[in-house]
N, C-alpha and C positions, 0 to 999 in steps of 0.2 A: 566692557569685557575685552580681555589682551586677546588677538590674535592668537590662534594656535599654529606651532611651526608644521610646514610642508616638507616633505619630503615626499621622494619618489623610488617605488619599490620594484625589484625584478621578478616576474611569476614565472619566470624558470627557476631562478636561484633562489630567491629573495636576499638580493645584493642591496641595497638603502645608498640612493645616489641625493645630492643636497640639490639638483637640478635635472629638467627633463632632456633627455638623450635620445637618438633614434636606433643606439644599439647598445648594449648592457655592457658595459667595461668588463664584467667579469667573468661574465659566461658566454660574452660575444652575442648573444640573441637579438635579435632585430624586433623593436615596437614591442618591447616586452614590458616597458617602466610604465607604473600607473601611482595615480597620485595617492598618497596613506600621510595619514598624521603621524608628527612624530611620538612615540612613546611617551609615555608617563607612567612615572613609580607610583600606584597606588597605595594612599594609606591606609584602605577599607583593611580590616583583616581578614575578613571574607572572601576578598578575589588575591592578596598579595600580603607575604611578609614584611613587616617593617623593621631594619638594622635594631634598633632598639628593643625589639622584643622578639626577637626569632625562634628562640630560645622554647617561649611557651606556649607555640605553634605544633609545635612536636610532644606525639603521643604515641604511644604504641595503642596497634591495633586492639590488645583484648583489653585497652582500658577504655575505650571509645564504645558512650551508651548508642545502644540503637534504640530510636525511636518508629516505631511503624507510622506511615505516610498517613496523615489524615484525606480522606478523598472526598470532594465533593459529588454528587451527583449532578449533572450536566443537562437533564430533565429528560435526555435522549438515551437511550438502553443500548441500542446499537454502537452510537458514539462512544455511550461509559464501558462499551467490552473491546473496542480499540483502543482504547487512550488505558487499561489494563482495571476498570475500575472505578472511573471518577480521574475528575480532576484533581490536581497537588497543587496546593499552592506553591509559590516560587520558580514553577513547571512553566516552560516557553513550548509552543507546541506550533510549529510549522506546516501550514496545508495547502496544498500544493494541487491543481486538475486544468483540465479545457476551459477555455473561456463558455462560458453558459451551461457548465455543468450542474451549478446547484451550491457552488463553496460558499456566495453569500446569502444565499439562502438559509442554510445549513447553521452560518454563524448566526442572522439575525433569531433565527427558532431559537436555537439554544441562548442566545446572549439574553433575549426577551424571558424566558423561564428564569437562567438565574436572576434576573434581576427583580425578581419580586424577591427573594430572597437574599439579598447583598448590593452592595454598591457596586454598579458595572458601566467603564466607559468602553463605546462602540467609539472607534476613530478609522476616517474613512477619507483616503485621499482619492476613488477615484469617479464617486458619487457624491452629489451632493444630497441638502437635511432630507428637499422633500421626495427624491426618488426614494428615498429609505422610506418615509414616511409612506409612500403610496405602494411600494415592496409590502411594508405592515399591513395596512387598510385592505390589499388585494387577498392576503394571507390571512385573514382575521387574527391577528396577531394584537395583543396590549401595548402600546407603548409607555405609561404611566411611568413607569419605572427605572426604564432604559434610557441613561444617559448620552446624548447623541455630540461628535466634535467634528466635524469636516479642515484640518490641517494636514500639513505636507511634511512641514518644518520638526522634525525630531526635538531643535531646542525646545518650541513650543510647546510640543508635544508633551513632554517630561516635566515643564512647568506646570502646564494646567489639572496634570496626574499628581503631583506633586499636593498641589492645591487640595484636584476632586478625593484622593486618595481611594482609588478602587480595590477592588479585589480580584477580579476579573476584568481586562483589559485585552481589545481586540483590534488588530490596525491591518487595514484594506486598503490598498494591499505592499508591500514593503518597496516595491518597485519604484513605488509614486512617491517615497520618503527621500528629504535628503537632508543634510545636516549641513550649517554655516563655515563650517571651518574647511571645506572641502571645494572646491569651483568649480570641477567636473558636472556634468546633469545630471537630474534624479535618472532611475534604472542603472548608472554603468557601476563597473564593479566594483570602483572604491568607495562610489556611495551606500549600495547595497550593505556592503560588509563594515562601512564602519556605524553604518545607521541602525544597522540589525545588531553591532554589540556593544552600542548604548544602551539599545532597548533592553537584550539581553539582560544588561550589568544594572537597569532601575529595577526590572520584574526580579531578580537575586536581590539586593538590596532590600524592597518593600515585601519583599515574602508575598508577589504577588502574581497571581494566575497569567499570561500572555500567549494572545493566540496572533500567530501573523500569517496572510493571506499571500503566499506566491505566484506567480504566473511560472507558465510551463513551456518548452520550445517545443520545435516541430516535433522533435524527437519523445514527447513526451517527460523528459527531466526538468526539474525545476531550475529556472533560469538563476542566471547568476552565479556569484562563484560556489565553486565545490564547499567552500567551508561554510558555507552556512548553514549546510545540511549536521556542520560538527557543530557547530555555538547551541543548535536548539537542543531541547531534550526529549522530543516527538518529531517525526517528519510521517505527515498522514498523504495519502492520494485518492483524489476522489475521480473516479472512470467510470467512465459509464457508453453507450455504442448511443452516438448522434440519432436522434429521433426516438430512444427508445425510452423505454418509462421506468427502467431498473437505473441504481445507483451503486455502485460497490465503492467502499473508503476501508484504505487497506493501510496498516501500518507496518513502515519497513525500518523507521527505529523508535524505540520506545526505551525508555533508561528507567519509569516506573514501570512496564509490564513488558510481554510478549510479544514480538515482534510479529509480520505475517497475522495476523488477527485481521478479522474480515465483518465488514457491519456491510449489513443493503437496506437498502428504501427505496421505494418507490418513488416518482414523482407526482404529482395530482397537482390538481390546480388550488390548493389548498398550502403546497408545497409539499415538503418529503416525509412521506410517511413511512415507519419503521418496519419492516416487511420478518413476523416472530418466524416463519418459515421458509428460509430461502431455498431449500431443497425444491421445493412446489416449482419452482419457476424458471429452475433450469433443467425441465424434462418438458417432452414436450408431449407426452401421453397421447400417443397414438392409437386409432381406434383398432389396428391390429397389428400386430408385429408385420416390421417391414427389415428388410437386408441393408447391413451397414449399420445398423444401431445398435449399441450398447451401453448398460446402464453400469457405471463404475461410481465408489465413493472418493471421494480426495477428501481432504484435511486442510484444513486453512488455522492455523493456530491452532485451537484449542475444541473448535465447529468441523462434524463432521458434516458434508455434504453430499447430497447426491445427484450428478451431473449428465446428460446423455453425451458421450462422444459420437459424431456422424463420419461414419467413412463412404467414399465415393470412388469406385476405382471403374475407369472406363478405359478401352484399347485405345493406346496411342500413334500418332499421323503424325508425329515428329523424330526425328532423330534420337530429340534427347528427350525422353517423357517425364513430364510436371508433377513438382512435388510440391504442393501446396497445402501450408497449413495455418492455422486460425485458433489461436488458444493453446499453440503448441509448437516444441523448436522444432524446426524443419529439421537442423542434423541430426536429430533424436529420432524422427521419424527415417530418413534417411537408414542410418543405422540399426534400426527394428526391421526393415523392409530385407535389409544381408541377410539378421539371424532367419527370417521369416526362410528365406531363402534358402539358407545350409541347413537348418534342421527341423522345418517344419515342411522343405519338399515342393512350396510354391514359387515361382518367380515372377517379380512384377516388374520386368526390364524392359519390358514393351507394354506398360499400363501403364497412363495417368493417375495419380493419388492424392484425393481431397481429404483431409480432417479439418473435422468444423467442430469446437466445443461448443455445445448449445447454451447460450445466454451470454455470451461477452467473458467465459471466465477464462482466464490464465494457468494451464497447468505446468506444473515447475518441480513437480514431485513424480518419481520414477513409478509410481504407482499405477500411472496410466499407462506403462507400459502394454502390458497384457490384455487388457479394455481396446488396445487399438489394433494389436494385432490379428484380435479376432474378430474386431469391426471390419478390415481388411478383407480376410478372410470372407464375411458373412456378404458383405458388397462384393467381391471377385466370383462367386460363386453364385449370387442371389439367392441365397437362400436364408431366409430371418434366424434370430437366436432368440428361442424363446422371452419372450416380455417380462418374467416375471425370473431372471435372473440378474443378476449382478457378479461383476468381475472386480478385481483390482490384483495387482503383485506387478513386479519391475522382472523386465527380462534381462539377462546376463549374456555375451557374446557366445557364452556356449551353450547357450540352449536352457539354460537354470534355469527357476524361478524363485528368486529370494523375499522374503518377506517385506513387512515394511512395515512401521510405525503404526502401535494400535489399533492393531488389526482386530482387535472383538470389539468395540468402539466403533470401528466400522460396520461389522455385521449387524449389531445390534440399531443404528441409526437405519439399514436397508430393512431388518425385519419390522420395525416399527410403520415403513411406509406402505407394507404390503408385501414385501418378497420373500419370494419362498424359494431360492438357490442361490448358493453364492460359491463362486470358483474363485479359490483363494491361494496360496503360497501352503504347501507341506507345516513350513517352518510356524506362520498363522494361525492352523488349523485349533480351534477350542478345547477341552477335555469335555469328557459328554455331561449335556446339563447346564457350561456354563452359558451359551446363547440358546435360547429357545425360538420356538415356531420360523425356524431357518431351516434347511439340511446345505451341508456345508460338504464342498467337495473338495478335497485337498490332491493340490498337482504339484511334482516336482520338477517336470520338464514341460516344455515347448506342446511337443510331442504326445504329452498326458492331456493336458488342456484341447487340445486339437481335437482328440478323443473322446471327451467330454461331450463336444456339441452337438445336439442330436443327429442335425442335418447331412453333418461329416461322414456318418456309418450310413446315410441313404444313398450316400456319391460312389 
């Protein structure tokens, strides 16, 4: 096999130099050149036109059939309502978490179910046959079926797929891949990126399923370079709080479905089991209402949920008093603690302020605004908000309360679990009849809400 040419490329500019440099000619950078193959004109018609037929490449949009995505099911419910459905064949699907969260776990369950069903190689550079094997045996898992490869080497890689012809194809994890034409080590960035759009470019080709396994930096993003979150056509994350027995896999791109979509499981020693109620398990049902708690719905895709937020406000013995949050941006909080301040009348410029979302979850939807301020509230004063309400609406710098996405979708997932009030957004509020066994208090301001909570009128 020829050699393929070297070149070296600028990730400031992307300048293409024919030798390694310690600063980029063109845009001056320093240690910016990294090694990349050189280009080739594809004859696939699939990835690249070819001078010879260009011509009948080109279509207008209303002549081009659409065909609806045939989806496999993946054996896992959770999994199939992040990935939007089922698997697509020719679908590359990137999953990304902490070391010892559960992502090969997760793949051998599912790899093991499809493969009673279709041909599936598992390839695996950072384990070898019989840790897998003893991963199955621990998990009472089948192997009968499940084609198993322990390589590093992409060329190989793509030979012996070639050969096995799967349908489903999974490689653990992309780090530990590296391809011949390359001299740099497996992990660095040129190998990454041109290893992952090999792979990329067989699973298009074979019209075949691909799952590839990332590791994560300290920072929680998946390592490696930025593009390879663009080559795939899924980038999933699987998080979960160290020690704890919940799993959340969260989808932040999806090009067959829904982005933000949210699947949990459990852990067991069985491995991950799919949890049909996640609402149950981020509240923490207390035997009687306590101050600082508040029960809000948020929205994760398409899944309503329901979350406790815990506020904690104690008098501060510092200068500058602590603003500490956990499932929540701090400047967002920051900011609610002003309006709290110019139009609900309270100041907490000499108190300490904890928010804790209960269960490890991430809120990122303005919806909790209102839930937290009067968690605030409910902790500054000790005094509880009755148990058996529910809040949600986004506060506005002036005091407003605006609506927010789906808002009878939310009431309706609270009245389902037992609740019987929900203080909501004006804009929200139902026509009578459409939500039942709720009563629904609609607030326009700050100031309305305040007024609402029992305890407020005993102060």
């Amino acid at each position: 096999m020829a050699k393929e040419k070297i070149q070296y490329s600028c990730t400031e500019c992307g300048a293409l130099a024919p030798k390694w440099a310690g600063q980029c000619g063109d845009c001056g950078a320093w240690n910016s050149l990294i090694e990349v193959t050189a280009p080739k004109v594809s004859t696939h018609p699939r990835f690249a036109g070819y001078a010879g037929d260009a011509e009948s490449l080109v279509e207008r949009l209303a002549d081009v059939e659409s065909i609806a995505e045939v989806r496999t099911a993946s054996g896992m419910a959770e999994l199939d309502r992040v990935l939007g459905g089922g698997l697509v064949a020719g679908s590359v699907t990137l999953i990304g978490g902490d070391p010892g969260i559960g992502k090969s776990t997760l793949l051998l369950q599912t790899l093991t179910d499809l493969a009673a069903r279709m041909p599936v190689l598992y390839i695996t550079g950072e384990e070898s046959k019989q840790q897998i094997s003893l991963r199955a045996k621990r998990l009472g898992l089948s192997g009968d079926d499940l084609r198993l490869l322990t390589e590093t080497s992409v060329e190989r890689m793509l030979t012996i797929a070639s050969r096995e012809q799967p349908r489903v194809m999974a490689v653990d994890s992309i780090q530990t891949v590296y391809t011949e034409a390359l001299q740099s080590a497996p992990g660095s960035v040129a190998q990454v990126r041109e290893s992952a759009a090999r792979l990329v470019r067989f699973a298009k080709q074979r019209n075949m399923a691909l799952f590839l396994v990332g590791h994560v930096t300290k920072e929680g993003t998946l390592a490696g370079p930025r593009v390879l979150e663009h080559m795939v056509d899924s980038v999933l994350y699987f998080e979960g709080e160290h020690g704890g027995r919940y799993r959340v896999i969260r989808a932040v791109k999806n090009r067959f479905g829904a982005v933000n979509e949210l699947g949990v499981f459990a852990m067991t020693d069985k491995g991950l089991r799919e949890v049909s109620n996640p609402s149950a398990i981020f509240l923490s049902r207390h035997e009687e209402p306590v101050s600082g708690s508040v029960i809000m719905v948020t929205r994760e895709g398409s899944r309503p949920l329901l979350v406790e937020v815990q506020v904690l406000v104690d008098e501060s013995h510092q200068s500058n008093p602590r603003r500490v949050t956990l499932g929540l941006e701090q400047n967002r909080l920051a900011m609610l603690l002003a309006v709290l301040h110019r139009h609900g009348g309270t100041a907490m410029y000499d108190q300490d302020v904890f928010v804790n979302i209960v269960g490890g979850v991430r809120l990122s939807e303005t919806a909790a605004d209102l839930p937290v301020l009067l968690a605030v509230l409910s902790s500054f004063r000790n005094r509880p908000i009755p148990s058996d309400t529910v809040v949600f609406g986004e506060v506005g710098l002036a005091g407003e309360i605006r609506p927010v996405p789906n808002g009878q979708e939310r009431m309706r997932e609270a009245a389902k679990h037992g609740y019987r009030r929900a203080i909501v957004p004006k804009a929200n509020a139902p026509r009578k009849g459409e939500v039942a066994d709720i009563e629904v208090i609609p607030v326009q301001r700050l100031s309305d809400a305040i007024e609402q909570i029992d305890w407020v009128r005993d102060t």
